[in-house]
C-alpha positions in Angstrom: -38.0 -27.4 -17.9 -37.4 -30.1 -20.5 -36.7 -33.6 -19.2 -33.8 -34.7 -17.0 -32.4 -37.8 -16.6 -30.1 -38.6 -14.0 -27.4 -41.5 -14.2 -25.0 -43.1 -12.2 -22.3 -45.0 -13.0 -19.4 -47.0 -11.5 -16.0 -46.5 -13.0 -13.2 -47.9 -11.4 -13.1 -47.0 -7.4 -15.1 -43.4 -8.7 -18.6 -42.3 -8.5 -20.1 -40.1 -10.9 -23.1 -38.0 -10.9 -24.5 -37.3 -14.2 -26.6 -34.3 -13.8 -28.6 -32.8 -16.4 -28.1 -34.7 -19.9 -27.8 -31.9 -23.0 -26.5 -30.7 -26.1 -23.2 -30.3 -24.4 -22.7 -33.5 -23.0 -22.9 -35.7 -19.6 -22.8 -32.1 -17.8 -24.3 -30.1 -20.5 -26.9 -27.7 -20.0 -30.3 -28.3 -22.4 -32.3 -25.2 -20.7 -32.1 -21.8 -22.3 -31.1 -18.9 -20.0 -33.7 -17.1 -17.8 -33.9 -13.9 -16.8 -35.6 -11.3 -14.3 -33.5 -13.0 -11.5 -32.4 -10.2 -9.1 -28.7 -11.0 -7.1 -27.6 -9.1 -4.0 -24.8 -10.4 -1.3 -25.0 -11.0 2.1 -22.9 -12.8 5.1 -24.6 -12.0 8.7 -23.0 -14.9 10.3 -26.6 -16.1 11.1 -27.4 -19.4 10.4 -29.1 -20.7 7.3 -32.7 -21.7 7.4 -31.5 -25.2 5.5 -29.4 -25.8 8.9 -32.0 -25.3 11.8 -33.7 -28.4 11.8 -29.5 -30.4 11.1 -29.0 -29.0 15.4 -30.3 -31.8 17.7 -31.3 -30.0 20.0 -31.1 -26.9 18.4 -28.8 -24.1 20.4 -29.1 -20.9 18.8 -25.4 -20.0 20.0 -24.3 -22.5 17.6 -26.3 -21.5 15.4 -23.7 -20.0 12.5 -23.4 -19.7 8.4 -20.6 -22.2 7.9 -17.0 -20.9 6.4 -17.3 -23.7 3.9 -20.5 -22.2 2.6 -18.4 -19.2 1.1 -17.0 -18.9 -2.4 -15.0 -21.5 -4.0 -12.8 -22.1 -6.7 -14.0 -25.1 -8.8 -10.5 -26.1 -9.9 -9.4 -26.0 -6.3 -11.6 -29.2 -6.2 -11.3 -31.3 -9.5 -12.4 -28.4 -12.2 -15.8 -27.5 -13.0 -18.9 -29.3 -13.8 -20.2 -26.9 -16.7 -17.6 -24.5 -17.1 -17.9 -22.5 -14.1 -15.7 -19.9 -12.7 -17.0 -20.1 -9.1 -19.2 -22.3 -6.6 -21.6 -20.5 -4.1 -24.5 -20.7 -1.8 -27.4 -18.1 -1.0 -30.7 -17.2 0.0 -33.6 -18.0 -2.0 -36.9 -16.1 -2.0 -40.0 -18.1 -1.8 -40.8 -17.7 -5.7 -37.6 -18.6 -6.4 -37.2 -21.5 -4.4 -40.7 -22.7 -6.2 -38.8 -23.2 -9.6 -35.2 -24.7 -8.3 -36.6 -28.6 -7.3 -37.1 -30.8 -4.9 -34.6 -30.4 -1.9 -31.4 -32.5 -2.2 -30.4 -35.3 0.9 -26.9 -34.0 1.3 -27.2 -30.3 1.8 -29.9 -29.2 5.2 -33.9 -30.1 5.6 -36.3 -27.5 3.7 -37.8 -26.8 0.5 -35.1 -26.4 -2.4 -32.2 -27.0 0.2 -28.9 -28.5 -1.2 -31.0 -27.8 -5.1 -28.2 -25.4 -7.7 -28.5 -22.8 -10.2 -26.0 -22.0 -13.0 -26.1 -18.1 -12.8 -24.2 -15.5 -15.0 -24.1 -11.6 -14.3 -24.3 -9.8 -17.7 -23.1 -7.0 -16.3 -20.1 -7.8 -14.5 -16.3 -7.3 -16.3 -16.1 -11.1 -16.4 -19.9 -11.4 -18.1 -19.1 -14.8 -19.6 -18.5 -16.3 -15.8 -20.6 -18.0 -14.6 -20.9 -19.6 -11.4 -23.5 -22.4 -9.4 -24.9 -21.2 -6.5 -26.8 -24.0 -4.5 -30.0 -23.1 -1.7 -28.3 -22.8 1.7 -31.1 -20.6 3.3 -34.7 -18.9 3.0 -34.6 -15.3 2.0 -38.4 -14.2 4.1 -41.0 -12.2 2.4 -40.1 -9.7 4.8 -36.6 -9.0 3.7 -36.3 -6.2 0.9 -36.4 -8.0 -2.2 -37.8 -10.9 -1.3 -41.3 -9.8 -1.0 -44.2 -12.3 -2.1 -43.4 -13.3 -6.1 -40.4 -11.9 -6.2 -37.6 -13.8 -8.0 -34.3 -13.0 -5.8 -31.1 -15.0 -4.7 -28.9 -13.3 -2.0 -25.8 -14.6 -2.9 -23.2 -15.4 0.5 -20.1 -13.5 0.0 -17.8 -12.7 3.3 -17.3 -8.8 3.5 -20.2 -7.9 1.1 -22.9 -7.8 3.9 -24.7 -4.3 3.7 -25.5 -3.2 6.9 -28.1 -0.5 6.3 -30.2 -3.7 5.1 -29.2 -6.3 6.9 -31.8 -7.7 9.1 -29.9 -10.5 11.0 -26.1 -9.6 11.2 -25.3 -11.8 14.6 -21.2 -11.4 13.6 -19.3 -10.8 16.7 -22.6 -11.1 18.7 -22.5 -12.6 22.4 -25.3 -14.9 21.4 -23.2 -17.2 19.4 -20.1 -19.1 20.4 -18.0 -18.1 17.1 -18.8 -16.6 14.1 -15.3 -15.9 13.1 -15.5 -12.5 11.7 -17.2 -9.2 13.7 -19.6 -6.9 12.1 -17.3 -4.6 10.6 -14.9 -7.6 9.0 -18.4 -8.9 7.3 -19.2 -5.9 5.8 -15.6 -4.7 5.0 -16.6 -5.0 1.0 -19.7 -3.0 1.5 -18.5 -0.2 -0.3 -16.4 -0.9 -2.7 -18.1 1.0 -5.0 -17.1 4.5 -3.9 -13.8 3.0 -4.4 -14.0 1.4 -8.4 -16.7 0.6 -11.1 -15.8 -3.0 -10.2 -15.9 -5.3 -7.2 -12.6 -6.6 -8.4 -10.7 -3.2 -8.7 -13.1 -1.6 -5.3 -11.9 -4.5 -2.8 -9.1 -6.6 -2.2 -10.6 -7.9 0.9 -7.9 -6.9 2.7 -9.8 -6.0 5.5 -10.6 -10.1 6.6 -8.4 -11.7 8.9 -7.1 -15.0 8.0 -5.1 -16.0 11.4 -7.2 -19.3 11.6 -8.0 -22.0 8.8 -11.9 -20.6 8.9 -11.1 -17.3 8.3 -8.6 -17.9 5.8 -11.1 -19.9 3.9 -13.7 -17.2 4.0 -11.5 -14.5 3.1 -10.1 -16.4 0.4 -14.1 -17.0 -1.0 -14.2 -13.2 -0.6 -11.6 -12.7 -2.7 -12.8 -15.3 -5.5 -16.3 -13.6 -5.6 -14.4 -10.0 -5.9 -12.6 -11.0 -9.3 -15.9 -11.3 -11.0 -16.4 -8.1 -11.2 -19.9 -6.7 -10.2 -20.2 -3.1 -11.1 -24.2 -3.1 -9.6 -24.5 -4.7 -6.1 -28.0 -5.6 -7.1 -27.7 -6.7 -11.0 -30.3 -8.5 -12.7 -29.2 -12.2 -13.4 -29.6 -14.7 -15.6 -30.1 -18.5 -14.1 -30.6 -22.1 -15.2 -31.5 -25.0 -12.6 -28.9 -27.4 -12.9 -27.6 -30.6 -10.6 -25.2 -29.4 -8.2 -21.7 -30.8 -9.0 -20.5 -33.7 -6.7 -17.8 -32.3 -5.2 -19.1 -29.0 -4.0 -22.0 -31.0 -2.4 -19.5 -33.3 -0.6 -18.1 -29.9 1.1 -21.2 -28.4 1.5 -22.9 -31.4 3.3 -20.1 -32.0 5.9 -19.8 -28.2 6.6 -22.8 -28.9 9.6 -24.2 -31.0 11.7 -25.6 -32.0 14.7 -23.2 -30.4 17.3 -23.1 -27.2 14.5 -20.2 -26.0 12.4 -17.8 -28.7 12.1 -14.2 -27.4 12.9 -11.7 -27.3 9.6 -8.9 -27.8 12.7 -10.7 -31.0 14.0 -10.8 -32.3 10.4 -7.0 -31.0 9.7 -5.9 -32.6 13.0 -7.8 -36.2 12.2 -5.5 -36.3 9.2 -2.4 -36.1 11.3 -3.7 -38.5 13.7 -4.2 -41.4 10.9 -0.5 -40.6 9.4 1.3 -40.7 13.1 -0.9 -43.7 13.8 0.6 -45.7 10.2 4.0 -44.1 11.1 3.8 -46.0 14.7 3.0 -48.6 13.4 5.5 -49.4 10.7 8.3 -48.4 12.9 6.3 -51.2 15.1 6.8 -53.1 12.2 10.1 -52.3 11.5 11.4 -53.2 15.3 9.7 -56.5 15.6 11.9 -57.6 11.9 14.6 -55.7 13.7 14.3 -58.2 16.6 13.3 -61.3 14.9 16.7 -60.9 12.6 18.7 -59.6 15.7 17.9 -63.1 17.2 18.3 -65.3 14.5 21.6 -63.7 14.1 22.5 -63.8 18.0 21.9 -67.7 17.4 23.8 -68.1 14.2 26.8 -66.6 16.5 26.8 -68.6 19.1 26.3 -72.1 16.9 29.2 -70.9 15.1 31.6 -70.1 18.1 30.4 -73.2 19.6 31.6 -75.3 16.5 34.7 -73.3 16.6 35.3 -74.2 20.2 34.4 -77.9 19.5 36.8 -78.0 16.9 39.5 -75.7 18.6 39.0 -78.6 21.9 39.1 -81.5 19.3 42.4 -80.4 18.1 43.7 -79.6 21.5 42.9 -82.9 22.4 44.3 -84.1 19.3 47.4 -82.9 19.7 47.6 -83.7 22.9 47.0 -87.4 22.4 49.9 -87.5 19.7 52.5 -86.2 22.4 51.5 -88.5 24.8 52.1 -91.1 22.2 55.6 -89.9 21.4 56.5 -89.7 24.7 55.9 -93.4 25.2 58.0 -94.6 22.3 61.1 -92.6 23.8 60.5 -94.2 27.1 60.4 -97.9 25.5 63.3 -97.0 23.7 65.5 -96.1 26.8 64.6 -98.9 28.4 65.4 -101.6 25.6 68.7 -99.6 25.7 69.6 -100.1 29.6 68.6 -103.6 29.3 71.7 -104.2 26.6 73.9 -102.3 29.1 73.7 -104.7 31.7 73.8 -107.8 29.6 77.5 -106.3 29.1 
């Protein structure tokens, strides 16, 4: 693999991750294609290998493949990183693994966990898609496919787990606490193609429930995955190893952690909690100016009525004094006129 250089960069209040420098830009791809990669899909609701040391302790019934592991639309989060149709996760074999790098720190504890390929299906109606697909879990040497030097990715898309070859489908199983579909939902897409040529025209994924934000997010990544187009359920593909775009990491690495899958309610429900929190407070806010102004003008009332009153008993008094004042002068007048009278 020629030379990478990685370079980060502050702009504005953003941080950018400049992945892979090539021909084709910051996000530009250098590497030719590969080949002789075999794909095939799974989603057993067992959790991935990347995940089992992220438990503390580790409790198998919490042990589940997160919903936000399943297919995504890159536009849904910013657009794409090299022109992308579709972000994914999967199971790498060993060999495989050996050629994708060094594990990443945001994506599960193992070798080539959180690391991306840019893969394209030749043979798919949409062969110029092309879609990264980052490490999520260890595909064994036992599993068909995956056997010693064998270059495989099982690819995680909800509804296309095959059954007859599934080796640890736990969906709807006692053992864990929730894995939000049962074993028929997960493998509703299984055979699509007695149905169409085409994953896209052989299943609408109809058959996934979406009553809860987790299932509506998985069936919605089943549905992404479907418009691609496989018409083989185990086509060769073609691969580069690329840096894993910024955004699908962020969801990726907050999908699990300690306690297990994080709820998409919990997360929803924060959000609500921080907007009736601001909205407390600047109605807080608004009755304390409410008050303040309430008060001043209370005050500004009663100086004024005062004032009035002062002025209304001022010329009361006023007025008052002047009649007394008249009253006298009539009275001296009376009397200076008696007192000529009796001079008579």
């Amino acid at each position: 693999m020629a030379a990478v250089s990685r370079l980060w960069f502050l702009s504005g209040a953003s941080l950018f991750c400049m992945g892979p420098v090539g021909p084709r830009g910051a996000f530009g791809v250098a590497e030719t294609w590969k080949t002789g990669l075999q794909g095939t899909t799974f989603w057993d609701c067992n959790g991935g290998s990347c995940d089992a040391k992220v438990e503390r302790p580790f409790d198998e019934s919490r042990y589940v493949f997160a919903p936000q592991y399943s297919p995504a639309d890159p536009e849904q989060f910013g657009g794409s990183a090299y022109g992308e149709k579709l972000w994914m996760t999967g199971a790498a074999s060993d060999a495989l693994t050996a050629i994708m790098g060094k594990a990443t720190n945001c994506c599960g504890i193992g070798a080539g966990c959180g690391a991306c390929l840019l893969v394209r299906n030749p043979s798919a109606v949409h062969s110029n898609w092309t879609a990264v697909v980052m490490k999520k879990n260890r595909c064994p040497p036992e599993s068909k496919g995956c056997e010693a030097g064998m270059m495989h990715f099982d690819l995680a898309v909800p509804g296309y787990d095959n059954l007859a070859e599934s080796t640890a489908n736990v969906c709807g199983d006692f053992s864990r606490k929730e894995t939000y579909l049962t074993k028929q939902e997960s493998s509703s897409c299984s055979m699509w193609s007695e149905k169409a040529n085409d994953t896209a025209a052989g299943c609408h994924c109809e058959g996934l429930p979406n009553s809860t934000l987790e299932q509506a997010m998985i069936k919605r990544g089943c549905e992404v995955f479907s418009a691609w187009g496989w018409t083989s359920g185990d086509p060769l593909l073609e691969f580069k190893p690329v840096a894993c775009p910024k955004a699908w990491s962020d969801r990726v690495g907050t999908a699990f952690g300690s306690s297990g899958v994080k709820s998409l309610d919990h997360l929803d429900y924060t959000w609500w909690i921080i907007a009736g929190v601001a909205v407390a407070l600047i109605c807080v806010a608004i009755c304390v100016i409410n008050c303040f102004v309430g008060r001043r003008e209370a005050k500004k009332r009663y100086h004024d009525l005062e004032k009035r009153r002062r002025a209304k008993a001022k010329k009361t008094a006023s007025r008052d004094s002047s009649a007394a004042s008249s009253d006298g002068s009539e009275a001296g007048s009376e009397s200076e006129s008696g007192s000529g009278d009796d001079r008579d």
